[in-house]
Structures are given as C-alpha cells and as structure tokens.
C-alpha positions as CSV (number, residue, x, y, z in Angstrom):
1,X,14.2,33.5,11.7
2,X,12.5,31.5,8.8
3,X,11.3,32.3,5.8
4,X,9.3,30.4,3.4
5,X,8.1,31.8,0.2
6,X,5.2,31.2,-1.3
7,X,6.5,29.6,-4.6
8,X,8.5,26.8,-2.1
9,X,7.9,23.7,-3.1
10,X,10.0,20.6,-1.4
11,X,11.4,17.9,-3.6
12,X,12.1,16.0,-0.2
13,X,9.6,16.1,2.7
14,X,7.1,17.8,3.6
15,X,7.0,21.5,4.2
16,X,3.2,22.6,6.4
17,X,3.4,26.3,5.5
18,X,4.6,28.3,2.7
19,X,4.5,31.9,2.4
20,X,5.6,32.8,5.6
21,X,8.2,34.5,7.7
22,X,8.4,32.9,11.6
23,X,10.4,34.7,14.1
24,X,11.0,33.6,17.5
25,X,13.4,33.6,20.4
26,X,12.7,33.0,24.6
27,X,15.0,32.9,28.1
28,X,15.7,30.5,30.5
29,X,16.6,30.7,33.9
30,X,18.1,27.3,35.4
31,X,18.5,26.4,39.0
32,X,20.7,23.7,40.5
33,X,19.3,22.5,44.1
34,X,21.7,20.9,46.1
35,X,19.1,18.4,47.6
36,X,15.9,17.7,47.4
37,X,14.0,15.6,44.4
38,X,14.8,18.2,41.6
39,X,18.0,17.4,40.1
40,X,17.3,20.9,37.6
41,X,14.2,23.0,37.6
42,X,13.2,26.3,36.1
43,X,11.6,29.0,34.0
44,X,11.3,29.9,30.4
45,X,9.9,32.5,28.6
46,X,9.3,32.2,24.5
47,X,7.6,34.0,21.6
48,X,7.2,32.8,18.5
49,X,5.4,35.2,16.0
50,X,4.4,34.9,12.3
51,X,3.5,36.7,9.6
52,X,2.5,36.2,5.9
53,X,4.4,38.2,3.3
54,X,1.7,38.2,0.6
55,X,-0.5,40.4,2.9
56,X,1.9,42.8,3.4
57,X,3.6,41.2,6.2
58,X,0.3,41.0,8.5
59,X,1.1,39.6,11.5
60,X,-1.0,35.8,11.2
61,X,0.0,33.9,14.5
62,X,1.5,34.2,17.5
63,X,2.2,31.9,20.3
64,X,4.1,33.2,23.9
65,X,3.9,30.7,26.5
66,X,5.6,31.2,30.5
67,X,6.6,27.8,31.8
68,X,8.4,26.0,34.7
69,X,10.3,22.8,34.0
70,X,11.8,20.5,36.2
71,X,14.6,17.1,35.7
72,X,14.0,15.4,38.7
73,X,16.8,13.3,40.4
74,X,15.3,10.1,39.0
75,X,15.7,11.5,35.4
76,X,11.9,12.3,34.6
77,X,11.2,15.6,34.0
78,X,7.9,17.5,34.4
79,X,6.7,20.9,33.0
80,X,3.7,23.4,33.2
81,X,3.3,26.3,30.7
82,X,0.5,29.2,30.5
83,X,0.6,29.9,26.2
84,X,-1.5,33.1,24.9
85,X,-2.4,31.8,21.3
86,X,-3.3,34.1,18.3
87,X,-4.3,32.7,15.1
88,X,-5.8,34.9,12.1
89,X,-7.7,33.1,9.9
90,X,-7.6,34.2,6.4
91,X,-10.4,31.7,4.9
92,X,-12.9,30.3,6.6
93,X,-12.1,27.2,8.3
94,X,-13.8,24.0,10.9
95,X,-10.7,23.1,13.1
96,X,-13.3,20.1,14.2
97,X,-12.9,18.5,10.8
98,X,-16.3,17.8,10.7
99,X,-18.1,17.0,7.3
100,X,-20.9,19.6,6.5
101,X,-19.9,21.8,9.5
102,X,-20.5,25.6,9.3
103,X,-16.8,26.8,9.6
104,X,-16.0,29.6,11.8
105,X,-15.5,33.0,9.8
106,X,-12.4,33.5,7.9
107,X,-10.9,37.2,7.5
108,X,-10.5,37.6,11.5
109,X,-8.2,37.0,14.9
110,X,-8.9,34.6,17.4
111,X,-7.0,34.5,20.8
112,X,-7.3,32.2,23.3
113,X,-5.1,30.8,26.3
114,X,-4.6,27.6,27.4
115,X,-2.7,25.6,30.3
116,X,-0.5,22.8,29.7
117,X,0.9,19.6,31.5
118,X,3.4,17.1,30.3
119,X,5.3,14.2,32.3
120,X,7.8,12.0,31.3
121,X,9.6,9.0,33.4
122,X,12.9,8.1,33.0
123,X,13.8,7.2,29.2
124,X,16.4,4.5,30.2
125,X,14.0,2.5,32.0
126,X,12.5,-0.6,30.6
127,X,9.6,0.2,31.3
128,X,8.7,4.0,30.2
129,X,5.3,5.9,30.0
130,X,4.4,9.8,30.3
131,X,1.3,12.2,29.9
132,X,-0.1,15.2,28.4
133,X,-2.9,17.4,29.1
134,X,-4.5,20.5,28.5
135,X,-7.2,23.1,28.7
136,X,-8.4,26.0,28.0
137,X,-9.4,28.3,24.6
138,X,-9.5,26.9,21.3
139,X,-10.9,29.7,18.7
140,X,-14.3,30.7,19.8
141,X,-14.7,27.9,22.0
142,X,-13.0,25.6,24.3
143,X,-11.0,22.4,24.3
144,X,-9.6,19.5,26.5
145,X,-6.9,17.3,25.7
146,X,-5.0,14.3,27.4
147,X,-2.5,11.7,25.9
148,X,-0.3,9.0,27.3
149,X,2.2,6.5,26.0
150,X,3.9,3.4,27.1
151,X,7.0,2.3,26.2
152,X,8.7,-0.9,26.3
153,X,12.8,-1.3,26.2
154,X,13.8,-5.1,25.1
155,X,18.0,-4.3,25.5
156,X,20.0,-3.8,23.3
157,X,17.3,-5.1,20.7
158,X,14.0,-3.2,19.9
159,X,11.9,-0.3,21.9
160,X,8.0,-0.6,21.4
161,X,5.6,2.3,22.7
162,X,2.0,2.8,22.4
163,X,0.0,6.0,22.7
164,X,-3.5,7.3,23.1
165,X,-5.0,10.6,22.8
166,X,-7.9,12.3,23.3
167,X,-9.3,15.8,22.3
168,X,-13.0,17.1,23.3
169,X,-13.5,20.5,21.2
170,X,-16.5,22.4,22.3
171,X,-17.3,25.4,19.9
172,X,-20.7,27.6,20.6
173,X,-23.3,27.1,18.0
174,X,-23.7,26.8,15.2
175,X,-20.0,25.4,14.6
176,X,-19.7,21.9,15.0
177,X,-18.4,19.9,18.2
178,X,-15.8,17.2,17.9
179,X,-14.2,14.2,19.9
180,X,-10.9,13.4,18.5
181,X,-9.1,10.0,19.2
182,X,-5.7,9.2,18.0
183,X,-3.7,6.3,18.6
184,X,-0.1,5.5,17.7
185,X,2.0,2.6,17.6
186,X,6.3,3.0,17.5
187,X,8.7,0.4,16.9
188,X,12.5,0.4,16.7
189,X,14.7,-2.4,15.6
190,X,18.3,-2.3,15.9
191,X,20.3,-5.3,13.7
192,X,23.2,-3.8,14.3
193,X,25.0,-0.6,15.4
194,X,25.5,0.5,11.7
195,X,21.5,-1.1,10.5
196,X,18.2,-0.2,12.7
C-alpha cells in the first residue's frame, strides 16, 4: 500500500502523483519443465487499484492484467498479458498532446482493454535487442504501439543500447489523432568496480 498526500512535496526526485492511496497485490503460478525450450514459464494475476483521498476516496484508476511468462533455456524471456484499464478523469484532458485539441471530457470513467507483447534476448550476450507491442483501447478510442532496442556489450568496459518507439493514437472525432515517436539512447561506463 501507498499513500501519498496531497501536501507531498519531494526535496529529492520526482514524485508523478500526489494525493493518492495505490493498493495492489497479484499470484503467480511457476512451472519447471524438465525438457523442452522453456527453462520457467507461467501465469500471473495482478490488480493494482487507486483512489484519490480528496474525493472522498473515489476509486480513480485501476489496472488488472492476466499474463503468461516464460524464461526460455537460452535466458530470453517472453510474456503476453490481457490488462482491463480504468482511468477517471477528473479534468478534462488530450492524452494526444496535441496543441489546440478538444480534450476528451473531464468528470467521467473510461475503460478500455488492451493486449500486450514484450521479448527480450539474453542480457549477457554481446549483442542484445528486444520488443514491445500493443493494442487495443485507449480512452474513447484506440491505440497501437511497438518499440525495440539494441544493445551493445563492449566487456568489461561500457554497454550502449538504442531504442525506438512508436505510438499511433486514433480517438473518434472531434478529439485529436496523434503519432508518437520516441527515441532513446543508453550508455554505461564502468572506470572501475568502485566508479561507473
């Protein structure tokens, strides 16, 4: 459980949301073939569920997802979830970011579902790289995402990665559309094992 109160403000870092209280909690079950390509594989249930204090504890967000994970024997790992999303808006807001868009109507819910896939290859490799994607709901309307990264081991110096993604929101007039780029660029430099 966390709670956050209004008044919060951080002297160090940076804190996304204040007055709220976020509750959450899930189960896993774990299976352990003894041949085969998984190595571990899976299911997990989880809820997390907010609420906002200075409304009287209304209920704000909510997020249960049902997914199956997998290790394989090669040490990438691979998972699929299903999430139901709730989000209350209490103002009105354009998740597009648009400038001049007609945001979508505070003071009300929103659900929507969406279906997720993620990859990852082995982190100890040299050469490293994994993907994202999803679709599905997004408020009113609908949205598709994918991302990917590349990452580059130079042992026992430096590790260099490079990642792209992409979201296309489509929201039903007369809210705003959006296609939403974002790329990133990681570097770590070790001098020694007590300085990186």
């Amino acid at each position: 459980m966390v709670y956050i109160d209004q008044d919060f403000r951080a002297d160090l870092g940076f804190v996304p949301r204040r007055d709220i209280l976020k509750w959450g909690n899930g189960i896993q079950y774990i299976a352990y073939p003894q041949g085969g390509i998984f190595n571990t594989h899976g299911f997990r249930a989880l809820s997390v569920m907010f609420w906002r204090p200075s409304l009287d504890y209304k209920k704000t967000d909510h997020r249960y997802s049902l997914s199956w994970e997998t290790d394989f024997r090669n040490q990438a790992s691979a998972e699929v979830s299903f999430t139901n999303n709730f989000i209350f808006l209490t103002q009105d807001f354009d998740p597009t970011g648009t400038p001049g868009a007609i945001p979508l109507p505070g003071n009300q819910g929103y659900h929507f579902n969406q279906v997720s896939f993620e990859y990852q290859s082995n982190n100890s490799n040299i050469l490293t790289y994994g993907g994202t994607a999803t679709i599905g709901r997004f408020f009113n309307g609908e949205i598709s995402s994918v991302g990917g990264q590349v990452g580059l081991r130079i042992q026992p110096k430096a590790q260099i990665s490079v990642g792209l993604d992409y979201n296309g929101i489509r929201l039903p007039d007369p809210y705003a559309d959006a296609d939403i780029f974002f790329a990133t660029l990681r570097s770590e430099i070790t001098f020694s094992k007590s300085v990186f």
